[in-house]
Backbone bond lengths (Angstrom), bond angles and torsions (degrees), N, CA, C in turn:
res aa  C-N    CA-C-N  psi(-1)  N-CA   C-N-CA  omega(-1)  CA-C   N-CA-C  phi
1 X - - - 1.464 - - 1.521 109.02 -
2 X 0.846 107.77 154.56 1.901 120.45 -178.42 1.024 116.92 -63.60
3 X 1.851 107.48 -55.95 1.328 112.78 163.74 1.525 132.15 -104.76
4 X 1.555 123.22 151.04 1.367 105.32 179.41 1.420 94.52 -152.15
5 X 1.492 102.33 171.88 1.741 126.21 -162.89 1.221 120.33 -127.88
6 X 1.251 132.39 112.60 1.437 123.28 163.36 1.267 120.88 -31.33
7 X 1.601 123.97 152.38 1.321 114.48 -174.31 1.967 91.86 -68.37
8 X 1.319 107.91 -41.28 1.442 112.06 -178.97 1.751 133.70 -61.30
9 X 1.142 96.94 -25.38 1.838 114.17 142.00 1.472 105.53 -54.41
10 X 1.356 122.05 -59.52 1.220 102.76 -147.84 1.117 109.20 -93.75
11 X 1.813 131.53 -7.97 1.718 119.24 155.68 1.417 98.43 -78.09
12 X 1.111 134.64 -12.34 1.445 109.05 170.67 1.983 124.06 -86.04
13 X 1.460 98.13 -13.30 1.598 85.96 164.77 1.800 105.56 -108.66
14 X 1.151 128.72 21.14 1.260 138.33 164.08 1.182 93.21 -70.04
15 X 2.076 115.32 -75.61 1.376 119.13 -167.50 1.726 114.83 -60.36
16 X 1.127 135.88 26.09 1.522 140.66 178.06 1.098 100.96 -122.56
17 X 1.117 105.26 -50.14 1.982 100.03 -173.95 1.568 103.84 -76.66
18 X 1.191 132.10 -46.94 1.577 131.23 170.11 1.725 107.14 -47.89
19 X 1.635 123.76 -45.10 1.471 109.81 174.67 1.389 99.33 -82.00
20 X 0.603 134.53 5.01 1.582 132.50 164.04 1.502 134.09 -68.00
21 X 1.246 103.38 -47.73 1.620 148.54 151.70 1.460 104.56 85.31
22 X 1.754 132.99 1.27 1.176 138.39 106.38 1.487 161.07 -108.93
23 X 1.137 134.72 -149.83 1.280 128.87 164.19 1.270 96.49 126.29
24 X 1.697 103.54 154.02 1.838 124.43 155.13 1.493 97.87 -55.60
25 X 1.199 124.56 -75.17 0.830 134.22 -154.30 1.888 123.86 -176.06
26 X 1.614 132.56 -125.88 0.857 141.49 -178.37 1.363 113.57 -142.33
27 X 1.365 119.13 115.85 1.673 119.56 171.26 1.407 86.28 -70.91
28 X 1.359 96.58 168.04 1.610 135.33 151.88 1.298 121.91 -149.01
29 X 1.307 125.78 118.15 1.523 122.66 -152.20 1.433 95.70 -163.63
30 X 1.176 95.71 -172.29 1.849 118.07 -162.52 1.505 113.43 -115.24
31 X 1.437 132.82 154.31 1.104 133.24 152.33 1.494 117.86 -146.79
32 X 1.191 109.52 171.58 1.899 100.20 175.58 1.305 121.40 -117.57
33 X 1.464 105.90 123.31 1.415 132.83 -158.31 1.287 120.89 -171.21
34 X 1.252 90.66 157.85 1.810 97.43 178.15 1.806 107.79 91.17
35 X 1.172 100.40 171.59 1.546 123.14 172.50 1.745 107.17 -44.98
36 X 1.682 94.64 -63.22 1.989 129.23 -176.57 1.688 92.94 -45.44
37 X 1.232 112.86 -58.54 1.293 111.15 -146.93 1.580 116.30 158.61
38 X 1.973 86.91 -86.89 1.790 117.38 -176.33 1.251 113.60 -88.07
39 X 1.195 107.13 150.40 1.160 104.70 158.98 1.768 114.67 -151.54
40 X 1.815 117.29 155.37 1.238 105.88 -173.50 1.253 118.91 -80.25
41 X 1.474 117.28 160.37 1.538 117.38 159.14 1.183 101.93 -142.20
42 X 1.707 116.04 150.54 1.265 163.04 -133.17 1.562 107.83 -147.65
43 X 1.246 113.51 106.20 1.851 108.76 168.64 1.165 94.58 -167.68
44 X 1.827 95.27 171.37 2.000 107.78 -176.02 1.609 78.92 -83.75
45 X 1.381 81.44 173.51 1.682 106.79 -170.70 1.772 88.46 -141.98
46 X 1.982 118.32 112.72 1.396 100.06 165.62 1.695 106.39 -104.40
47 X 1.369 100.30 1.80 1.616 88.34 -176.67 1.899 98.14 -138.33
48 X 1.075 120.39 155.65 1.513 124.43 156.73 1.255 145.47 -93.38
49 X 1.289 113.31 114.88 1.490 104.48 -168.26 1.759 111.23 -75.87
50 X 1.781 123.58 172.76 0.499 125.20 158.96 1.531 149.85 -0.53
51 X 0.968 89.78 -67.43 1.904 111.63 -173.53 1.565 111.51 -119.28
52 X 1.724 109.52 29.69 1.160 108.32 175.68 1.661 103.84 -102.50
53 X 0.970 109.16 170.41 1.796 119.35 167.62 1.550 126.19 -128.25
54 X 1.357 113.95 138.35 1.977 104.54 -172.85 1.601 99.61 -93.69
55 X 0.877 108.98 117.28 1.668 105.99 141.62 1.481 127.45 -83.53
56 X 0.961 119.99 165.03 1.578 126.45 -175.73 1.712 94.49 -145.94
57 X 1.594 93.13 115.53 1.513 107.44 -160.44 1.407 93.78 -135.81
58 X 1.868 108.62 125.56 1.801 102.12 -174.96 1.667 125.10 28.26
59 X 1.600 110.63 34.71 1.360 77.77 -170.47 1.432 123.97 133.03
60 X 1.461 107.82 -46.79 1.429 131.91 -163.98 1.489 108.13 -115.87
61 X 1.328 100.95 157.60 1.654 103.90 173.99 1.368 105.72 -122.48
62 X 1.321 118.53 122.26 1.692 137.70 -178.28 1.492 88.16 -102.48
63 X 1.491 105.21 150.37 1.269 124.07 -164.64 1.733 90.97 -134.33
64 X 1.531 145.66 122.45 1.118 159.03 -161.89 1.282 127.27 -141.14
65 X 1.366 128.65 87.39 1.478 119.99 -165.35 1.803 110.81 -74.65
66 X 1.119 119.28 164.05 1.637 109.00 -166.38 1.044 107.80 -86.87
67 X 1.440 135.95 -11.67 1.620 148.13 156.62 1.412 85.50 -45.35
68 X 1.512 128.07 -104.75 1.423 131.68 -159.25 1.364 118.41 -35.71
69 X 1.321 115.12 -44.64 1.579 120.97 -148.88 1.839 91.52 -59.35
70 X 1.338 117.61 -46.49 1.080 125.84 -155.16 1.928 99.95 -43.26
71 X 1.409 110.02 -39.94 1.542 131.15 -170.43 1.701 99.71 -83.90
72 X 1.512 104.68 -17.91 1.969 98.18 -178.86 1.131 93.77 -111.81
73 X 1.105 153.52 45.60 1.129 140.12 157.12 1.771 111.76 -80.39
74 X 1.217 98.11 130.50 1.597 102.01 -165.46 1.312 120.95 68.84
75 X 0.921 124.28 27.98 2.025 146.16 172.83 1.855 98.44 -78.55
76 X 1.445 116.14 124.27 0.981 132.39 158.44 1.985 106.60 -108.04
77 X 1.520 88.01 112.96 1.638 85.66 161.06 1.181 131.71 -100.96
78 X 1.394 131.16 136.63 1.775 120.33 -148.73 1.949 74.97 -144.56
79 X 1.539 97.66 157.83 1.508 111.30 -179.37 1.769 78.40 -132.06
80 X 1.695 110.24 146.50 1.167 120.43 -177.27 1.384 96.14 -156.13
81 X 1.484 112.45 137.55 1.451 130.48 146.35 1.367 128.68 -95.96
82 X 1.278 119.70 129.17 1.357 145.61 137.12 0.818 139.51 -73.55
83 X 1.171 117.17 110.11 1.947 97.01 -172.99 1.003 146.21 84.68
84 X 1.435 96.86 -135.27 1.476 118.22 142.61 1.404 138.87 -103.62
85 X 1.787 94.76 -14.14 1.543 115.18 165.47 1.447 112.72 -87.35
86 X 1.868 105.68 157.31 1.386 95.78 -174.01 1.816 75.07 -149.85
87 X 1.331 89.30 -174.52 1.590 128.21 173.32 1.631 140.50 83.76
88 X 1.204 141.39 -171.32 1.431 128.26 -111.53 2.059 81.55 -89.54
89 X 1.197 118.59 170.03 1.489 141.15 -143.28 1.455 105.62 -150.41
90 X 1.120 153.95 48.68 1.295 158.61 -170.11 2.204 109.28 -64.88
91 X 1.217 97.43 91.21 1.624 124.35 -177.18 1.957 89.86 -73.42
92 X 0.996 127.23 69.61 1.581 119.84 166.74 1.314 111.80 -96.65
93 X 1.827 117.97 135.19 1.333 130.97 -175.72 1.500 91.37 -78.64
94 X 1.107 130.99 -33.04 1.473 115.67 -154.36 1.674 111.85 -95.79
95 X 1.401 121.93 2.06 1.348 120.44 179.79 2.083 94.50 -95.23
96 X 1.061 90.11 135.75 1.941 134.90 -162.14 1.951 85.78 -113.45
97 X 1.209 138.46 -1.32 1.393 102.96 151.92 2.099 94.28 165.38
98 X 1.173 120.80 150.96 1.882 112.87 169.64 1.460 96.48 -123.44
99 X 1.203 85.66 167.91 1.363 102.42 179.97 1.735 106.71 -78.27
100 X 1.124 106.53 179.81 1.766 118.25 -171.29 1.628 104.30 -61.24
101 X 1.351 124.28 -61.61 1.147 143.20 155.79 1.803 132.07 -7.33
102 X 1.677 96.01 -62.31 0.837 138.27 165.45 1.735 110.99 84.89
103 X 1.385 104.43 30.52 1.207 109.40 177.71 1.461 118.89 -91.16
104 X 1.538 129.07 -5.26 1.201 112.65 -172.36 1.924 90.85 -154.66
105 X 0.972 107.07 -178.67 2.107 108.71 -172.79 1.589 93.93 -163.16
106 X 1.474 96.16 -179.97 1.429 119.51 -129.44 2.180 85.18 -144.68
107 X 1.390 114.13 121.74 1.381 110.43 172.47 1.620 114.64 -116.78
């Protein structure tokens, strides 16, 4: 599959959408920003647009518009703690460089 999820991604967007108490699921998509360029975004998704696509990942439903996917293709999403810091970790083959920050990348 193109895309895939840590098992630890995926109790952690289980446990959001369950306190949530709905949703399709979770986009993951693109925008432009930052120094890089891109940058990710993360939200519930209760309805689908057009030119989006579902995956069904461990479990979960990723929501992917066909603009982005083209840039996630082969995207592993992993949620990781540190510490005291935590949260989601985006492993993409297709980003060519981020900025210092590490808030936005370069394809």
């Amino acid at each position: 599959m193109a895309i895939s999820m840590t098992p630890a991604a995926a109790d952690r967007v289980r446990s959001f959408l369950a306190n949530r108490g709905e949703g399709l699921g979770l986009r993951l998509g693109l925008r432009t920003s930052g120094c890089s360029g891109m940058a990710y975004v993360i939200e519930f998704v209760d309805e689908l647009n057009d030119d989006d696509e579902l995956y069904n990942i461990e479990g979960v439903n990723i929501i992917i518009d066909a603009k982005s996917f083209i840039y996630l293709q082969g995207i592993e999403l992993d949620f990781v703690k540190e510490g005291l810091n935590e949260g989601f970790q985006f492993n993409n083959p297709n980003a060519k460089g981020e900025c210092g920050c590490g808030e936005s990348f370069t394809v």
